[in-house]
C-alpha positions in Angstrom: 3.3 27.8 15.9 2.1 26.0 19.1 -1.0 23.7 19.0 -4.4 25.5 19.3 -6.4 24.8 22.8 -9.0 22.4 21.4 -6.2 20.3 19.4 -4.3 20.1 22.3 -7.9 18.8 24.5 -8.3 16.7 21.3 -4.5 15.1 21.9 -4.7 15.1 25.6 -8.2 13.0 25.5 -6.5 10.4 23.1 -3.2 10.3 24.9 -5.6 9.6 28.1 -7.2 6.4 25.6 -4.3 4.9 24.7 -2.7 1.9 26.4 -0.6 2.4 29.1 2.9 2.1 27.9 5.7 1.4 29.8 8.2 3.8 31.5 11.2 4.9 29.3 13.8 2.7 29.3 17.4 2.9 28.7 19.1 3.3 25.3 18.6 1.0 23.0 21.8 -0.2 20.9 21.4 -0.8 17.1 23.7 -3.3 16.0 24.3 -2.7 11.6 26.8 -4.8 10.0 28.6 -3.6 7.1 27.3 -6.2 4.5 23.7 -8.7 4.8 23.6 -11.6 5.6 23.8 -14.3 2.0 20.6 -15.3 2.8 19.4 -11.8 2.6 20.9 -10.8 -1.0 18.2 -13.5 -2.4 15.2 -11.1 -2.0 16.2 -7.7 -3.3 13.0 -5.5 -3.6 12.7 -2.7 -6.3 12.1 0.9 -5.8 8.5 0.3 -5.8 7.6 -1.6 -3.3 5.0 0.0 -1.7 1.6 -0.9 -4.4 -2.1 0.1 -4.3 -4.7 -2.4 -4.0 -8.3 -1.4 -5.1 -12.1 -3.2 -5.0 -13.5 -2.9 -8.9 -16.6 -2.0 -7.6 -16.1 1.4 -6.2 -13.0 2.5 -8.9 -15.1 5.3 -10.6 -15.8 7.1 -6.9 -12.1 6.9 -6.8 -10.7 7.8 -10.4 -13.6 9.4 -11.8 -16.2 8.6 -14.6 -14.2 10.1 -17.9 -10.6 10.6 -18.6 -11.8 14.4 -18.9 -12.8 14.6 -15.0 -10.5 12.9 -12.8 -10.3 14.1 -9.5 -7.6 16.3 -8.4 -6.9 14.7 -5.2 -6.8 11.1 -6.9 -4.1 13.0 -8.7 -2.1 14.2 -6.1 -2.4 11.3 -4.0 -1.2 9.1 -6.4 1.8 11.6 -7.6 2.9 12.1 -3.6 3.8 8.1 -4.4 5.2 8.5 -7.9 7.7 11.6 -7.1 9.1 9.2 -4.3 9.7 6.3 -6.5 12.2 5.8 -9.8 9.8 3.7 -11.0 6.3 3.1 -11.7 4.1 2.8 -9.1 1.9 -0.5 -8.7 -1.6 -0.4 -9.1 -3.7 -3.4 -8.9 -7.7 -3.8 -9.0 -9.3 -6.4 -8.4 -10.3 -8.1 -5.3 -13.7 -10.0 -4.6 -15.9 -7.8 -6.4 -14.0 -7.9 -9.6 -14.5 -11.7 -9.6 -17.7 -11.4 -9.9 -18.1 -9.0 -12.5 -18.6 -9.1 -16.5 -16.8 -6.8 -18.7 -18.7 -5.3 -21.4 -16.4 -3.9 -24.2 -19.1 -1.4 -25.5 -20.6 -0.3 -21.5 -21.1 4.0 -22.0 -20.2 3.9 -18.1 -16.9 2.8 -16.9 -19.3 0.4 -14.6 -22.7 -0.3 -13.9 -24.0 -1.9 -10.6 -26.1 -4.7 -11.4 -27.2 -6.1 -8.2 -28.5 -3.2 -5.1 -29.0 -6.1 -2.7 -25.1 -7.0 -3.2 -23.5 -8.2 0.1 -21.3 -5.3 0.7 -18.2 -7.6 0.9 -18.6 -9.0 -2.8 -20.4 -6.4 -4.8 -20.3 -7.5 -8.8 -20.3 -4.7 -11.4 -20.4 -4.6 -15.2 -17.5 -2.9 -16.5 -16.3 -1.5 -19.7 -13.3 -0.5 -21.7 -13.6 3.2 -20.5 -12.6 1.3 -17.7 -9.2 1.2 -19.0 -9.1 4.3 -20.3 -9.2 5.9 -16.6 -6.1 3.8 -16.0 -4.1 5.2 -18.6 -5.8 8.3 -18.5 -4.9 8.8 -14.6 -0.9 7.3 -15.9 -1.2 10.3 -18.3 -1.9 13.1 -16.0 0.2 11.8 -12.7 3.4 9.6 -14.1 4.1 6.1 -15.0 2.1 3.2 -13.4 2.3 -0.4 -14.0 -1.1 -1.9 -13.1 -2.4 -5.9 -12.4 -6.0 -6.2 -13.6 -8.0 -9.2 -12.0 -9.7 -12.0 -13.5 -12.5 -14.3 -12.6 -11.6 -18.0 -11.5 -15.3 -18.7 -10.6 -17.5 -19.8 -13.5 -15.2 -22.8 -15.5 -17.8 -22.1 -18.4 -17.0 -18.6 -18.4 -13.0 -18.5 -19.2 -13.7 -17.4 -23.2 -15.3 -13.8 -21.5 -12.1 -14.2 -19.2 -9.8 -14.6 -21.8 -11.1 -11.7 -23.8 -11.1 -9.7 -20.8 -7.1 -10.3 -20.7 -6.6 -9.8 -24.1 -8.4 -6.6 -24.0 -6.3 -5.3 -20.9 -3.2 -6.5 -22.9 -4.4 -4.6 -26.1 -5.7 -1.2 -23.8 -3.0 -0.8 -21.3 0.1 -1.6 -23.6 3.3 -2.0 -21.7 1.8 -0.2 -18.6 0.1 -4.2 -18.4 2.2 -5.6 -15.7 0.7 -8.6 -14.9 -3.2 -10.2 -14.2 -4.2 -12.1 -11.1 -5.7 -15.1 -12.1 -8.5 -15.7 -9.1 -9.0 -13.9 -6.5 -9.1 -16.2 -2.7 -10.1 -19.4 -4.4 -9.7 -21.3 -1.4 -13.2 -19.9 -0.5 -15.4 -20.5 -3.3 -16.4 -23.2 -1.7 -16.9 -21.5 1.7 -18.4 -18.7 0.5 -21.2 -21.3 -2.0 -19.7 -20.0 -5.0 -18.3 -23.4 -5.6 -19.7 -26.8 -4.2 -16.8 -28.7 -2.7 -13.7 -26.8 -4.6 -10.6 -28.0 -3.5 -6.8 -27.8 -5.6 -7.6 -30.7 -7.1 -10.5 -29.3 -8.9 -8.4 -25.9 -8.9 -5.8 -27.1 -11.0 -6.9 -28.5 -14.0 -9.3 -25.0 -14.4 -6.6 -23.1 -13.9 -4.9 -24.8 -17.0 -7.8 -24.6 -19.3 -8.1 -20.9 -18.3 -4.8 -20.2 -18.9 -5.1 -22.5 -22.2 -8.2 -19.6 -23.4 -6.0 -16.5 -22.4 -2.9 -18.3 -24.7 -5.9 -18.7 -27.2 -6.5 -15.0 -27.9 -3.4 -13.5 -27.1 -3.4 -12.3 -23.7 -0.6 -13.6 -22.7 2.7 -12.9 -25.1 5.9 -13.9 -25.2 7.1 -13.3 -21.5 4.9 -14.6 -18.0 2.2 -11.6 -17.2 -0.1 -14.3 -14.6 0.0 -13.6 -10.8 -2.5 -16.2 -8.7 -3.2 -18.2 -6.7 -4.1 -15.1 -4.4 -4.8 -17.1 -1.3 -5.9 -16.3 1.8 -6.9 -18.6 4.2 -7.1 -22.3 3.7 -4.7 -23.6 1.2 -0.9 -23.5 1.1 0.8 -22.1 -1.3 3.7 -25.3 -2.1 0.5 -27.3 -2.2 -0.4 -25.3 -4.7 3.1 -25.3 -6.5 3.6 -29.2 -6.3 -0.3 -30.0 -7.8 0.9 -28.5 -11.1 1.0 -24.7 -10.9 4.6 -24.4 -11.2 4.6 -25.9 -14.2 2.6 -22.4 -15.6 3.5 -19.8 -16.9 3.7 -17.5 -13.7 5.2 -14.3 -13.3 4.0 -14.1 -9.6 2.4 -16.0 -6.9 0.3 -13.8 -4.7 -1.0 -14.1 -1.6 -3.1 -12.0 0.5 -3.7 -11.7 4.7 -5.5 -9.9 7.4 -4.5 -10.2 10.4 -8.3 -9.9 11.8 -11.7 -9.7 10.1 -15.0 -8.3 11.2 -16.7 -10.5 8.8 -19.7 -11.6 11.1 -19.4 -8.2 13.0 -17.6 -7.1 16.2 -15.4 -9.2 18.2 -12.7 -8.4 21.4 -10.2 -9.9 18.8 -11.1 -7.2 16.3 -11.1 -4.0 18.1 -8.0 -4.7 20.1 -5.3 -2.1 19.4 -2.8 -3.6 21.5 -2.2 -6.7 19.1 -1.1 -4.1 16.0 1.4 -2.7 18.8 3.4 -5.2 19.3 6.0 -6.3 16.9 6.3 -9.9 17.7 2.8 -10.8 15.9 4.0 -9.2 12.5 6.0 -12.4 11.8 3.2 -14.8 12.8 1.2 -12.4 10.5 3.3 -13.0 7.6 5.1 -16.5 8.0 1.9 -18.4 7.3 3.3 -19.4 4.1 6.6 -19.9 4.2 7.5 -23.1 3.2 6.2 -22.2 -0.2 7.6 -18.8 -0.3 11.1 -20.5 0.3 9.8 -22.5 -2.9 9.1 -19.9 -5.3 12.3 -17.8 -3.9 13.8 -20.6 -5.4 12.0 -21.5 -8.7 13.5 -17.6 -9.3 9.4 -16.6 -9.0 8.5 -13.1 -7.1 6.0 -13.8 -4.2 3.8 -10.3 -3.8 1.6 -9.5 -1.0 -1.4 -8.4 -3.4 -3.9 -6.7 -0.5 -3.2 -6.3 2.7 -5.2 -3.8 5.6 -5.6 -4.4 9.8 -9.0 -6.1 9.7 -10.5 -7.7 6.8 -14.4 -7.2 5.9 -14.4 -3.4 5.8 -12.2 -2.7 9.5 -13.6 -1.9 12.5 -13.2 1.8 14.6 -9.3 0.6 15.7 -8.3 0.7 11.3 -8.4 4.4 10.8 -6.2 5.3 14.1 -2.5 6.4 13.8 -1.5 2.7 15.3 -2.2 1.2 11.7 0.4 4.1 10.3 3.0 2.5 12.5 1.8 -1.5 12.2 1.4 -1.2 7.8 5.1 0.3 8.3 6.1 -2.4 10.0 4.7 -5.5 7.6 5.9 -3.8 4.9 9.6 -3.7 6.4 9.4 -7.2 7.9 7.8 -8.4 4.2 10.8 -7.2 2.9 12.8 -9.2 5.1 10.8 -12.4 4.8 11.1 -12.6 1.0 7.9 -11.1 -0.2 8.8 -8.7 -3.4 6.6 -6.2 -3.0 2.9 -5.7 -0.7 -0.2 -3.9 -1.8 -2.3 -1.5 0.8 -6.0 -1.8 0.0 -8.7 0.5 -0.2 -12.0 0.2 -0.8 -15.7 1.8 -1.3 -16.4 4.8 0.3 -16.6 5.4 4.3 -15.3 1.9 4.9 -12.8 1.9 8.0 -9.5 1.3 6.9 -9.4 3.4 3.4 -6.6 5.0 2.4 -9.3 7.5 1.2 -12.5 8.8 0.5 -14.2 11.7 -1.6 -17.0 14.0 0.5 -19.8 11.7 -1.0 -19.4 8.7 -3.4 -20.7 11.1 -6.2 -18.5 14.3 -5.2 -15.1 12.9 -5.9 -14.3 16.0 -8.3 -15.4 18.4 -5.3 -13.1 19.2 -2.4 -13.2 17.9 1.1 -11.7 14.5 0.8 -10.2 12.5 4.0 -6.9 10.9 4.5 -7.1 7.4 6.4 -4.4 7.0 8.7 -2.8 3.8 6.1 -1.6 6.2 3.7 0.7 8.1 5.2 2.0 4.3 6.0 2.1 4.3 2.2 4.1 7.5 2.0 7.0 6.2 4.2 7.3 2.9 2.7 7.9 5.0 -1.0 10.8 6.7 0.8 12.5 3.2 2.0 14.1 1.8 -1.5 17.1 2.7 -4.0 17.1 3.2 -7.4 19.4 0.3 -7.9 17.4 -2.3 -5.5 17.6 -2.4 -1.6 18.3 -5.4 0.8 16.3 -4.9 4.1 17.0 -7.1 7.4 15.9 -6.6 11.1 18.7 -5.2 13.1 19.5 -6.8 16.4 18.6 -3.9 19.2 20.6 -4.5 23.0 22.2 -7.9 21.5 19.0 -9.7 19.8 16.4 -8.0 22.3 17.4 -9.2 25.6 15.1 -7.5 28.2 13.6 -5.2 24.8 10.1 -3.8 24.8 8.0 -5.6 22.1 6.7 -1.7 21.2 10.0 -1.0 19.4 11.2 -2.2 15.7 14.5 -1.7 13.9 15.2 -2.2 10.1 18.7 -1.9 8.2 18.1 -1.4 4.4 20.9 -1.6 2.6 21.1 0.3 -0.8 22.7 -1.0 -4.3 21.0 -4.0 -4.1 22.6 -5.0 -0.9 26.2 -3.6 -1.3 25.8 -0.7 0.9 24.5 0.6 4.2 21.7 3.3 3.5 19.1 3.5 5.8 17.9 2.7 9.4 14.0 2.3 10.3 13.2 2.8 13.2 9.2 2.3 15.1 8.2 3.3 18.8 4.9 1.9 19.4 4.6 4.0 22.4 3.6 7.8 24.4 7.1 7.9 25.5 10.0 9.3 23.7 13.0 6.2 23.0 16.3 7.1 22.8 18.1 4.6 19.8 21.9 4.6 19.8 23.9 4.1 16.6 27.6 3.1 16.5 30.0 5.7 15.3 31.1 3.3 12.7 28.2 2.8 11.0 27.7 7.2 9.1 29.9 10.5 10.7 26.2 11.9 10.0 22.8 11.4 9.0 19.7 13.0 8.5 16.0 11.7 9.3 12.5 12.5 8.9 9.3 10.9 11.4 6.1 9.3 11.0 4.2 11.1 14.2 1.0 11.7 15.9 0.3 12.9 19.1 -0.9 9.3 20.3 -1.9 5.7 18.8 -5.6 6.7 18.8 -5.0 9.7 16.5 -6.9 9.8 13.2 -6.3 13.2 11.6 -3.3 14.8 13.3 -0.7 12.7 11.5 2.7 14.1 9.8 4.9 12.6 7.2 8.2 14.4 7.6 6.1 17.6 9.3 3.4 17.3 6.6 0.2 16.4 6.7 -2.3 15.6 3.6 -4.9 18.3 3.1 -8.5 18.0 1.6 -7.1 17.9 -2.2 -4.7 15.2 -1.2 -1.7 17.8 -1.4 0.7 17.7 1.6 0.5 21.0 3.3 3.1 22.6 6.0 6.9 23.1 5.8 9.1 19.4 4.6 10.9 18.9 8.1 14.5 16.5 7.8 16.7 16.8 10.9 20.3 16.4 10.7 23.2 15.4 12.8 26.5 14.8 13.2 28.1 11.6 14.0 31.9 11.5 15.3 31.4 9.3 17.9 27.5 7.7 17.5 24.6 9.0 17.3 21.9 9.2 19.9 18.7 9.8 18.2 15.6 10.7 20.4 12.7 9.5 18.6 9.1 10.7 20.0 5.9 8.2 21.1 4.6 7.0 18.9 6.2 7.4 15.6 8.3 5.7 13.2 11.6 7.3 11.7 13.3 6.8 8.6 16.9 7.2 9.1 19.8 8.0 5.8 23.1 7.7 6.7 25.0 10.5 5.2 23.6 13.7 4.6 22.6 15.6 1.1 22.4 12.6 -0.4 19.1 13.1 -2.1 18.0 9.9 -1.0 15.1 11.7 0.6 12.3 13.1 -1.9 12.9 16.7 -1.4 10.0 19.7 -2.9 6.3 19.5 -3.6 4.3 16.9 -4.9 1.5 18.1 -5.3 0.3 17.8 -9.0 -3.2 19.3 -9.5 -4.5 22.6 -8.2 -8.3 23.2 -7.0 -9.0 25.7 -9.3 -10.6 22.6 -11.3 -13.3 22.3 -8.7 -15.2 25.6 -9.9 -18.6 25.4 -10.9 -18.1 24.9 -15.1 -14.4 24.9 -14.8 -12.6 23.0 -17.5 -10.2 20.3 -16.3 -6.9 21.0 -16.2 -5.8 19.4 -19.4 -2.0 19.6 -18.2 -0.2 18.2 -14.9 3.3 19.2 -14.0 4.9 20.5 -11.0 5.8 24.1 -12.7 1.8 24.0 -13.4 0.9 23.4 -10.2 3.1 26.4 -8.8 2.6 29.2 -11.5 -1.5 28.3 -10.7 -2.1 27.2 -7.1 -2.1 31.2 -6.4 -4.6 32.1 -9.0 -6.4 28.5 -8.8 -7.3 29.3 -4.7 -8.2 33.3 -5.6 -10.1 31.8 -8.4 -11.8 29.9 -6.0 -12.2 32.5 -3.4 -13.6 35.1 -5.5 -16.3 32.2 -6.8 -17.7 31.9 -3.6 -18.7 35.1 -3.3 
């Protein structure tokens, strides 16, 4: 059906924003060997790679106030991940707020605001144990998660309420208990005042006693559950490791990064589209820690990337645009190939820029009408990336290591079995202009693909997943679109500005999710409607015909 005339104004007058790119260039030649590189085989990531980061503070606007009443599109949204996965998907809350807060076993609300004049970076709550019972609740209704719960580093007199705060998430959440974040950006208490002078040598011996309380009460078992230090900004990670942390029991050392913040407001730096363009500031971005990276890779300790989003402090008009589809794509695959585990996307309280999502109102999250930020559908593709049995990922060479290359372009090789063999080519134009990528004839005889697309960088609400695009319940609406083709002699795959493609070599492999994911119905949204007390797929397709007449006739 061709585009309607105001979309197409809508396109043309963002096309007409977007930086000028340059003129289409000649093919560009992949280059995938047969096997990784040795050095590659060390990180292999699972088949849920792609987690969820979320700020304590807003988690009921987001996953409702009782188990009974969950929101619909929180369902689906979460499910779109699952279906894509083989196994659980990561979920981890935490973040600033949460370090802040007090959990209350006996709170009737799953949290309570304590402070309105809050600054809105580091709002503290009171939570309770219903708290808990939304996570398995949500796990109940939408498949198998595996969540990291945060806990406080601040207050060194405060580590008994800490410890029972991990013991209670051990208790509550059962197996579905992955891990806890011990701290959250410690190397800013003391920037922030919450600490006066705090440095790792005042760090380390509080993290010991605090791990000493949660050993106390049973929070933390027979295997490593802790993740921490979750830095950010001014300590390094193998300082951390060679002050005494390695000698903990750690199951993961987490960091976190933004590339920009808009902390003390607006700056040229942080409303410049062009530097989430280009692909040579995603290893900058990354590499920052390194050295201790290479130090945990080799202690045989996952390093995870437990929050990351364009511009830190709430975003700025640039987070919501397609551009930050392409660039959250484009960490994830180059954190795959720089030895980070797995990375979280972060969302936060409602109408901030760079959300994943948001309900109508803070208070309307069971009613319809919520909107998709342009970062999810980044989540969508990176679900689609891994193997069941573990993938490799590297950076493939394009034209012989990028002589004379646009820095708009990226290329990925994953490799499937845990290395062993060639699965899957990523590919990302950062441009308007259609890019024509060649791949050798002995690399698949065919393949099939699906894109990442939007009619221009600037585009906020026009954005397809494999010719789908996320409706107001947080289903994905319009016809599943994956091309194939045939590859005696090569392929020559035309791939449209700007978009990113995710490329399986061999066709009919199922390697692609293929059906509806969508998981709840709108039919729970009527006035006095019960909740729908049962999720499946067959549920969702013997009601989503009466569940919308349902809805139609109540309107009238």
């Amino acid at each position: 059906m061709p585009p309607t005339y105001g979309l197409f104004i809508a396109a043309l007058a963002a096309s007409a924003l977007a930086p000028a790119a340059a003129a289409p260039g000649p093919p560009l030649n992949l280059t995938f060997p047969p096997h990784p590189p040795a050095s590659a085989l060390a990180n292999v990531i699972e088949d849920h790679f792609i987690g969820l980061s979320w700020e304590l503070s807003s988690f009921d606007t987001l996953w409702g106030v009782s188990v009974n009443r969950q929101p619909t599109a929180m369902q689906n949204y979460l499910h779109n991940l699952i279906a894509r996965m083989s196994k659980p998907l990561r979920i981890r809350v935490g973040g600033n707020g949460m370090d802040g807060s007090t959990y209350v076993p006996d709170l009737p609300v799953p949290i309570e605001h304590v402070d309105p004049d809050a600054y809105f970076n580091d709002i503290p709550v009171n939570f309770g144990s219903i708290f808990f019972d939304l996570l398995n609740g949500m796990a109940d209704k939408v498949g198998e998660m595996q969540f990291s719960v945060g806990l406080s580093m601040r207050d060194p007199h405060n580590f008994e309420a800490v410890a029972q705060l991990g013991k209670a998430a051990r208790d509550k959440l059962g197996k579905r208990l992955d891990s806890m974040f011990l701290g959250n950006e410690p190397d800013l208490y003391a920037g922030h005042g919450e600490r006066h002078e705090y440095d790792i040598e005042t760090y380390i011996p509080e993290l010991e006693q605090a791990v000493a309380e949660l050993d106390k009460v049973g929070a933390l078992g027979d295997s490593p559950i802790l993740g921490g230090p979750t830095i950010c900004c001014r300590w390094d990670l193998h300082d951390i490791l060679d002050a005494g942390m390695d000698q903990l029991p750690y199951k993961y050392y987490t960091l976190q990064r933004y590339p920009n913040h808009a902390c003390q407001g607006l700056t040229d730096r942080n409303q410049n589209l062009t530097y989430y363009l280009s692909h040579s500031n995603v290893e900058p971005y990354l590499g920052w820690q390194t050295q201790g990276i290479l130090q945990a890779q080799q202690a045989g300790v996952p390093v995870i990337m437990s929050e990351y989003n364009s511009v830190a402090c709430g975003g700025t008009y640039i987070s919501s645009t397609f551009a930050m589809s392409l660039w959250a794509v484009d960490v994830g695959l180059k954190a795959a190939t720089m030895n980070y585990s797995a990375v979280f996307l972060h969302t936060r309280e409602f109408d901030i820029q760079y959300n994943l999502f948001d309900p109508p109102t803070p208070t309307t999250g069971t009613e319809p009408g919520w909107r998709t930020g342009s970062p999810y559908y980044a989540a969508l593709f990176l679900s689609e990336i891994t193997d069941a049995d573990g993938s490799v990922v590297v950076e493939l060479d394009l034209n012989s290591n990028r002589t004379g290359v646009s820095d708009n372009f990226a290329a990925y090789g994953i490799y499937d079995q845990a290395g062993k063999t060639r699965g899957k080519i990523a590919l990302i134009n950062f441009t308007n202009d259609t890019q024509v990528f060649d791949i050798p004839a002995d690399v698949s005889n065919t393949i099939e693909y699906r894109l990442l697309q939007a009619p221009s960088v600037w585009e906020r609400t026009n954005i397809s997943w494999a010719g789908q695009t996320i409706s107001t319940n947080g289903d994905l609406e319009g016809d599943q679109a994956t091309i194939e083709m045939t590859c005696d002699d090569g392929c020559r795959l035309t791939i449209p500005g700007p978009s990113a493609a995710l490329v399986v070599l061999g066709t009919g492999s199922g390697k692609l999710f293929q059906g509806n994911s969508t998981i709840a119905g709108i039919g729970a949204y009527i006035s006095g409607a019960s909740p729908l007390a049962a999720h499946t797929g067959a549920y969702w397709r013997s009601a989503i015909v009466t569940g919308i007449v349902g809805t139609w006739f109540a309107m009238f």
